[in-house]
N, C-alpha and C positions, 0 to 999 in steps of 0.2 A: 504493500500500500504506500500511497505516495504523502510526504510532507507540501502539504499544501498551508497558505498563507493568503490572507486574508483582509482587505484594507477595506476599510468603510464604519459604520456606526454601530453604535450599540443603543438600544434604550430602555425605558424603565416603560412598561406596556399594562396600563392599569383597564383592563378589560369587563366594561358593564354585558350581563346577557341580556337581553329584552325578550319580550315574546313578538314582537313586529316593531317596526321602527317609527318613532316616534312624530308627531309633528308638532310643527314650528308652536311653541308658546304652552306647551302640554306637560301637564303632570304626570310621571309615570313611575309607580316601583319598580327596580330592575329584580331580575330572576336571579342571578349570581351576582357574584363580583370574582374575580382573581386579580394576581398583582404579579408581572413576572416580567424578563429580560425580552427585549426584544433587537429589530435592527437587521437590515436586508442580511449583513454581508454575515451575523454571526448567526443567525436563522441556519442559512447556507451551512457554515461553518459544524452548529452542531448538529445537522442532518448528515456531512460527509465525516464528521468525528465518529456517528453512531455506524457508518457503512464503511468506517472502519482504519479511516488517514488520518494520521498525525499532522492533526490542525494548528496551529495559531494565527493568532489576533492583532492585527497593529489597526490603533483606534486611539480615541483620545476618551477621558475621564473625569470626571472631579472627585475629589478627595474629601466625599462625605458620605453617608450610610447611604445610599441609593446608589453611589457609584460601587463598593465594596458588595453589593447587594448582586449588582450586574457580575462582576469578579468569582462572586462565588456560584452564582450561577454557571458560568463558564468554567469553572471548577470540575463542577459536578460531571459534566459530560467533555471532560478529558482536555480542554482546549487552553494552550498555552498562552497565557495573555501577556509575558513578561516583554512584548514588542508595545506594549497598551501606554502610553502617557498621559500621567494624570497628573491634571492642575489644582492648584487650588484656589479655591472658590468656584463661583458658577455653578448651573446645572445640568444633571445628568438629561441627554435628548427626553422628553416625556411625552409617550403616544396615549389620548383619552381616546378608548375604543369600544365604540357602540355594534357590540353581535346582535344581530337579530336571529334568535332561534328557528325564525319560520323558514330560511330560504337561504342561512350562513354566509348572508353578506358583513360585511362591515365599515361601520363610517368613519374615518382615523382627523385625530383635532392634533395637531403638533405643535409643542415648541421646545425652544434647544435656546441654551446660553452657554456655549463652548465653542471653543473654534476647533476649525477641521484637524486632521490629519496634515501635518507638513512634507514635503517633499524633504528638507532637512533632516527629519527622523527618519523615514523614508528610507534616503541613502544611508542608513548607517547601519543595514539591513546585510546581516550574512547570507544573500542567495543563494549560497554556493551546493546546498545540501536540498535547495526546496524543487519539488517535482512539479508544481502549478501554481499559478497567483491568481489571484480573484480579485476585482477591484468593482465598486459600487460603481456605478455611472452620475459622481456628482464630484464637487472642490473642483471642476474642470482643470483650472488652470494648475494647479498643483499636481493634480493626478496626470495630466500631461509633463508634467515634468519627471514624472515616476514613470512613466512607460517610455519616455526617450531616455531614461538611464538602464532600464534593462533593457530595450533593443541596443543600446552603445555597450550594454557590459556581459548580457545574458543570454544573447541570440536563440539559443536554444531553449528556452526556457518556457516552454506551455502558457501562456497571458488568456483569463476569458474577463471580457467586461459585461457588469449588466446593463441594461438601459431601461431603466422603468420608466423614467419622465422624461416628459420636454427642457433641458436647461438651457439657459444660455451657451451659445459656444460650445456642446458638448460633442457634436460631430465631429470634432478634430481629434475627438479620442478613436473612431474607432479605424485609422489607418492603423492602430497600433498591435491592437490586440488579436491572435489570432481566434478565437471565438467569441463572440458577438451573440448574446442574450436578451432579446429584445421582449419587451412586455406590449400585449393587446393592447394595453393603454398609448402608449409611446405611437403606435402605429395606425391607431386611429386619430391622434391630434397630429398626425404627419401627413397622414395619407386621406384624400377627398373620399374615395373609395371605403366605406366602412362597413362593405360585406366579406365575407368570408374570400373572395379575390382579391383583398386588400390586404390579405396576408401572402399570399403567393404572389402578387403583383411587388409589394415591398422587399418580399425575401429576393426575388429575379433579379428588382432595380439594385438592390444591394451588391449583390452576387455580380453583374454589371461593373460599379465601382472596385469590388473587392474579390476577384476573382480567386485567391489565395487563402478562404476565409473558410470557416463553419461558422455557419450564421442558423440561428435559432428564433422563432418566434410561438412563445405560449400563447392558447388564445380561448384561454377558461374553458366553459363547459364543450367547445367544441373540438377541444384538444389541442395540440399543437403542431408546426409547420417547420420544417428544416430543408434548407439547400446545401447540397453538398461542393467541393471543390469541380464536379461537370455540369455544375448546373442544374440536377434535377433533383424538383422537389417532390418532399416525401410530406407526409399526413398520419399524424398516431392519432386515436381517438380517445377521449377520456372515460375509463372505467366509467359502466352502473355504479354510481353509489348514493348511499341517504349523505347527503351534505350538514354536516353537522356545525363545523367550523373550515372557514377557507383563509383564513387568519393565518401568513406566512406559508399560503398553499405555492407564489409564485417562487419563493425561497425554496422549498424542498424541491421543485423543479428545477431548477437552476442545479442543485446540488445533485442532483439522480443523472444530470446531463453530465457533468462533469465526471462522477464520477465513473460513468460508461468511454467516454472521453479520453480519461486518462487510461482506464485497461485495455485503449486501442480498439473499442466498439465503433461502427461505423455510425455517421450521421442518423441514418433512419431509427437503428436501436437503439441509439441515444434518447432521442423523444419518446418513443415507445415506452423507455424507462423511467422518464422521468411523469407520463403521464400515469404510469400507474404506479411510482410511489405519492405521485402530488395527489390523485384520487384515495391509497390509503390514510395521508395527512389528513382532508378535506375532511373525511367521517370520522376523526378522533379531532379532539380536543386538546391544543399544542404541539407537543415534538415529539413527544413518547410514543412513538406507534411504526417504530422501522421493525418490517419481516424479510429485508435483503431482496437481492436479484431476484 
């Protein structure tokens, strides 16, 4: 199994259940509560920690019980955070998230008083040992500076970036990375097209630009889309399942790609994999629900 490393955020994910979701100006008791770590890139992290690679975490922190909270979280399921910088003061990123039990959506409220991940920490990163890098698709300009120091120092070195959102500038990342993880979301605020051809239409255009690429697109309950290095695209579907929570469903997809990816699986069983460990996510409840290949 491979040492894989992991840049992007972590957060404190205070989770209300509802029975349907709420409108504007409405009183409502919630069904549950839970209080746990959250964050694309460490989602990811502890999903490919649990299928079985020696993860760590380069992230930034603050140095008060909610940040120690996220630490020991990443504790618990094996992931080395001793690349993590923590400041003090500030707070820990914190997601307010509304599940609706009826149909496992969720509606995420965010705010964050830290600043990113530096390029300067960054480079002072022993690569030398690591089999894959995983980088969030945001800090643009920093995280470009991170992916022009390992193409100048790590040529060989496995790079996949996600792309959830629209950010400023962030196209310029992805000449870098050899696999490219684009989210439904990303590709319907891109593309005028927002049928099911507006995923194979994007992944082509892409594949066009970046012929040298494995490019990925999840695309929720319809599964997901993958173009290979000739050009053709393939289509996995998503398991029957009772959808219970889809809460860090795109994360364990992300993480089922990769890690098929790195055992040398080809494009299409790649998606395939990741669509049916993101369907056993989706009907449990957090991260504890990996049963392997």
């Amino acid at each position: 199994m491979a040492r894989i490393i992991g840049v992007g955020i972590a957060t404190l994910d205070i989770i209300n259940s509802v029975q349907g979701y709420p409108a504007e100006d409405a009183e409502m008791r919630i069904l549950s509560q839970r209080i746990c770590r959250g964050g694309n890139a460490t989602n990811t992290l502890v999903v490919l920690s649990q299928l079985g690679h020696h993860c760590q975490w380069a992230g930034v922190l603050s140095d008060e019980p909610d940040g120690q909270r996220i630490l020991d979280d990443l504790k618990q399921y094996q992931i080395d955070a001793t690349l993590c910088r923590v400041v003090k003061g500030g707070k820990v990123p914190t997601s307010y998230i509304t599940l609706n039990q009826n149909n496992g959506s969720r509606t995420i409220i965010h705010h964050r008083d830290l600043p990113e991940f530096s390029f300067n920490y960054f480079a002072q990163i022993d690569l030398s040992s690591c089999g894959w890098l995983h980088f969030e698709g945001r800090n643009v300009s920093e995280t470009e500076k991170m992916l022009v120091h390992v193409a100048a120092n790590n040529l060989a070195l496995p790079c996949s970036l996600e792309i959830e959102k629209v950010r400023p500038g962030i196209k310029v990342l992805f000449k870098y990375a050899g696999t490219l993880l684009f989210s439904k979301n990303y590709v319907l605020e891109h593309d005028d097209d927002n049928g099911i051809g507006g995923a194979i239409n994007f992944l082509q255009a892409r594949h066009r630009e970046f012929p040298d690429k494995q490019i990925v697109c999840a695309w929720g309950e319809d599964g997901a889309y993958g173009i290979d290095h000739h050009g053709i695209v393939y289509h996995a579907p998503s398991p029957a399942t009772k959808v219970v929570d889809t809460l860090a469903a795109g994360d364990t997809f992300n993480a089922a790609v990769i890690d098929c990816l790195i055992s040398g699986y080809a494009i299409e069983e790649a998606i395939k994999n990741g669509c049916r460990i993101a369907g056993q996510k989706c009907a449990h409840v957090g991260l504890d629900f990996i049963k392997g290949r």
